[in-house]
N, C-alpha and C positions, 0 to 999 in steps of 0.2 A: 641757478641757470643751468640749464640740462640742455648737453651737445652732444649730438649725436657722431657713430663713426665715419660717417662717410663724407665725403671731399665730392663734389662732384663740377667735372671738368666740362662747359655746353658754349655752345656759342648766345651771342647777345640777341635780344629779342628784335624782330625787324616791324616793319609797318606792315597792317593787313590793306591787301590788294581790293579795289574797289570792286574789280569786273574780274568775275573766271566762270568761265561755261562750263551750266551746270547740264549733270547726265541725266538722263530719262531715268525716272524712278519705275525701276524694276527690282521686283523683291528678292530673287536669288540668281546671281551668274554664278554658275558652278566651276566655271572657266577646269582645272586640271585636278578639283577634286580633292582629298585626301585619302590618297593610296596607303599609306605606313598606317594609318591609324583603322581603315576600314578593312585592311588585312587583318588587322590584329582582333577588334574586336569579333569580328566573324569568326575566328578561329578560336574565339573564346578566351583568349590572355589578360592578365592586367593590364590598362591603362592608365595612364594619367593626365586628368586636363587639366591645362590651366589654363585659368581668367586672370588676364591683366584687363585694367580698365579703372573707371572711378568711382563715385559712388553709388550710380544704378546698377553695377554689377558688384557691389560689396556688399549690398541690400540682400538679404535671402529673398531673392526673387528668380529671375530665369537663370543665373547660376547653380542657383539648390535645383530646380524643376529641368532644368535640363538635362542634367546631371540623374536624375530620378529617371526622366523621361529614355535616357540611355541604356540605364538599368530593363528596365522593360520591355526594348527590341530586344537585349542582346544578354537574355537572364544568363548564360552561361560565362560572359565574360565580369568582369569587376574593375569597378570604375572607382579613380582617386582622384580628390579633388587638389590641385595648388591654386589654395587663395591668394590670389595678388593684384588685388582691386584696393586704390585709397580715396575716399571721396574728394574732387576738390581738385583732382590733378588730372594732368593732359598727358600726351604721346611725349613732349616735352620732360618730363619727370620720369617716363616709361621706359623710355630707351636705355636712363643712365641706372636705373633700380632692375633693368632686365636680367640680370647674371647672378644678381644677390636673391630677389626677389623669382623668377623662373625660372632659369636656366640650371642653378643648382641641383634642381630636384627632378632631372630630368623626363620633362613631359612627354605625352606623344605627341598630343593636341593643346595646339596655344589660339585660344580666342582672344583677340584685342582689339578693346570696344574703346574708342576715345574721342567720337564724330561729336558728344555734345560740348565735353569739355576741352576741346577745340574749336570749337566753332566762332572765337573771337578770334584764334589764329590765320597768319596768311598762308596761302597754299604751300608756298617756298617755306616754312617750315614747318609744316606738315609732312611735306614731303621728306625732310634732313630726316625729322623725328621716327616715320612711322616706316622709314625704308632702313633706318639704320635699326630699326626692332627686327625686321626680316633678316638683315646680311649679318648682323650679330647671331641670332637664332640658327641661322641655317650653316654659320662657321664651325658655332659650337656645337651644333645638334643637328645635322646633314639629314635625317630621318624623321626628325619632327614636323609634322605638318602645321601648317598656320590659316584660318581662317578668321577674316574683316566682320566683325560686325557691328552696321548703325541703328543706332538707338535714337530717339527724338526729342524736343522739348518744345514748349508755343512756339516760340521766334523761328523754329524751321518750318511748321505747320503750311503757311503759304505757299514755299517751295512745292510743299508735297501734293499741295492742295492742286496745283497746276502740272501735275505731273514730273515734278521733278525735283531729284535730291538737292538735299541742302548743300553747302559749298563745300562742308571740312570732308563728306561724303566723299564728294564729287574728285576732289584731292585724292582723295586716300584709292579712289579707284584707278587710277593712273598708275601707281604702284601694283594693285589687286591686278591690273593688265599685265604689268609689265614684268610680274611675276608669275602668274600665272596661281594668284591665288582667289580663292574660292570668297564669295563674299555675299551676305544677309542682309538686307535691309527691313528692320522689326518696323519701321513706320507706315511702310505702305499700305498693308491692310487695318493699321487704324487709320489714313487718311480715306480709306473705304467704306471704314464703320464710320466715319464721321460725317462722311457726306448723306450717307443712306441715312441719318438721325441716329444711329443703333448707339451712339457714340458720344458721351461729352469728353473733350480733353484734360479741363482744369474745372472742379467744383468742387464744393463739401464733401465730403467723404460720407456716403449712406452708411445705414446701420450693418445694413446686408450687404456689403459691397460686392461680394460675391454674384448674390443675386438678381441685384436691382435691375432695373431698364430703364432708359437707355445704360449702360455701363460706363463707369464715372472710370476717366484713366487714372485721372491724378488729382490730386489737391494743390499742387503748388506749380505745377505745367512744367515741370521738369522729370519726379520722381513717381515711378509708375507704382499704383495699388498693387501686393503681391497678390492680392484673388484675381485681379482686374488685367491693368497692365502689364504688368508681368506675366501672367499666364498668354496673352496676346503674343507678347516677345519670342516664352516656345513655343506657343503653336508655328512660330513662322519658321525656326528652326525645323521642327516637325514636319511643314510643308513641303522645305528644300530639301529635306534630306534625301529622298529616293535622287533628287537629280544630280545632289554630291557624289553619292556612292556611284551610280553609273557610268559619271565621269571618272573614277576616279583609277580605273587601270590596276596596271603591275608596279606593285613598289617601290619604289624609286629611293635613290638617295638626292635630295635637295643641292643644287649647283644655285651657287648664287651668280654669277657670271656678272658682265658688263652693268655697272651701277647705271641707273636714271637718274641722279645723278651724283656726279664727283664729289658734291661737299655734302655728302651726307653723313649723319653720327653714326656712322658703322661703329668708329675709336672709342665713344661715349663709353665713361667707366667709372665706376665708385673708386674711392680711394680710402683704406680706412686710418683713422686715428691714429700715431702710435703716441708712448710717452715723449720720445724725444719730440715733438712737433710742441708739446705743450711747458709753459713753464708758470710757476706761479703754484699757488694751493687747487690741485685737481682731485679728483676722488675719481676714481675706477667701480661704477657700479657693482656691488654683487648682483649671482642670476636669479636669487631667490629676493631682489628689495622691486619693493611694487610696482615702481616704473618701470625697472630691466622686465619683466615678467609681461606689461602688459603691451611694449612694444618690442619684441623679441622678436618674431616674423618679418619684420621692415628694418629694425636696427639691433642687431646681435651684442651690439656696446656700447654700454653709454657713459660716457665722461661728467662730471656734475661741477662745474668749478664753486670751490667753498668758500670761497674771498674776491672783494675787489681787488681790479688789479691780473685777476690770473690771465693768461694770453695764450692764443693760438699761434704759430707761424709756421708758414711753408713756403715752398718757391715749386714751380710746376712747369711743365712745357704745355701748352696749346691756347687756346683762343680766351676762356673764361674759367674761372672758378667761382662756385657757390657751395652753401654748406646747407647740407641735409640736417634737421634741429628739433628739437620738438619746442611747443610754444605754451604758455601757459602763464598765468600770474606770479610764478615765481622766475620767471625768464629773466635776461637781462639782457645788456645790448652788446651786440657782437660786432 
């Protein structure tokens, strides 16, 4: 049974809301830009981005090509990437992995894509989850800039189809307002190429994916082709970008000021393992045994209990505890 270090403190899951008005699907509000990071690369500096999000942005897709694509405007500057995309998880998971997983490695730019694997969730925590990823970011890191971006799967398809984002979108823009941050919507011009024909969403994947026509996005209506969909994703980045830079002014340091709202996971935090918390037969991974090695990026420590019977305990202040784990056929029940 393999436990990982981290404690994670969140509140309880709530009901998703039936009705929330959805925003006109428009593919870039630039709203205030990214000043800290569009200085810098024009001036030719290192930067660093990072992707949070889940598994459409863990995939070498518009993460790698974006990232390339940066390269390119801006050959004098040098671009690093902070992977921290997990498939399979939401804003929900994002917020309390933000400081272990982003913040550490001090980014300039934080991309955080979570519109599909949220899209079961209610606005009201979306909102806790994706604003407390900003007032955490912007406490610890006042100069790092943050830009929204939505990404698509079938089930939002309709929304787009009528002109308009899907719900967790739609959420997350409220915050993108009320912040004043910059935000992408990759779906719109494939609900453009889809109407024109130019476009299937979900089929077999051609031989040529690259080249076929009409251009196949995906095979499973979630995960986009890296020749196909994903290159769709940056071109849309590619599209907004003159009107990000424009907006984006003198410099600034990031004030997080008056929350949207009160209960939001600004507090959200890992907690890690120590020995006293554990009793019982534990083993303390070394950094060189296969598993430490091959989730190192997400969990720096890993605990292995070697007997029935071994136990966790701790006692905490706030709403909830959950425990960050890995899962596997040799797991067992916690």
């Amino acid at each position: 049974m393999i436990r990982s270090l981290f404690l994670f403190l969140s509140t309880a899951a709530v009901s998703v809301a039936e009705e929330y008005p959805l925003r006109d699907a428009v593919e870039c509000h630039p709203r205030s830009g990214l000043p800290n990071f569009v200085e810098k690369i024009s001036a030719g500096e290192n930067v660093r981005i990072a992707y949070l999000g889940g598994s459409i942005t863990a995939a070498g897709g518009w993460r790698v090509q974006s990232r390339k694509w940066f390269r390119k405007q801006y050959p004098d500057a040098s671009f690093e990437e902070i992977h921290a995309a997990i498939g399979g998880t939401g804003s929900d998971l994002g917020v309390f992995r933000l400081r272990n997983d982003v913040l550490r490695h001090e980014p300039d730019l934080l991309f955080v894509e979570f519109a599909v694997n949220d899209g079961g969730a209610s606005p009201e925590r979306i909102h806790k989850a994706m604003e407390g990823i900003v007032r955490q970011t912007w406490k610890a890191a006042p100069e790092t800039d943050i830009c929204f971006v939505y990404t698509v799967s079938l089930p939002v398809m309709p929304h787009l189809r009528e002109g308009k984002m899907q719900r967790s979108a739609s959420a997350m823009e409220e915050l993108a307002d009320h912040y004043g941050i910059p935000s992408i919507h990759f779906g719109v011009e494939i609900a453009k190429l889809e109407k024109s024909g130019d476009l299937v969403f979900k089929a077999p994947r051609p031989e040529n994916a690259g080249e076929a026509k009409p251009v196949v996005f995906s095979t499973d209506g979630v995960h986009p082709h890296v020749e196909t969909g994903h290159r769709l994703y940056t071109e849309a980045i590619a599209r907004s970008w003159t009107a990000i830079r424009e907006a984006s002014g003198t410099p600034r340091s990031h004030q997080p000021g008056e929350p949207l709202r009160a209960d939001n996971w600004e507090a959200a935090k890992q907690v890690p393992i120590t020995e006293a918390m554990l009793k019982g037969d534990w083993e303390k991974l070394p950094a060189d045994h296969p598993l430490a090695k091959r989730f190192a990026r997400n969990l720096p420590v890993l605990y292995q209990a070697k007997s029935p019977g071994a136990t966790l305990e701790f006692s905490f202040d706030g709403i909830s505890a959950s425990i960050f784990d890995l899962l596997g056929p040799d797991g067992g029940l916690l």
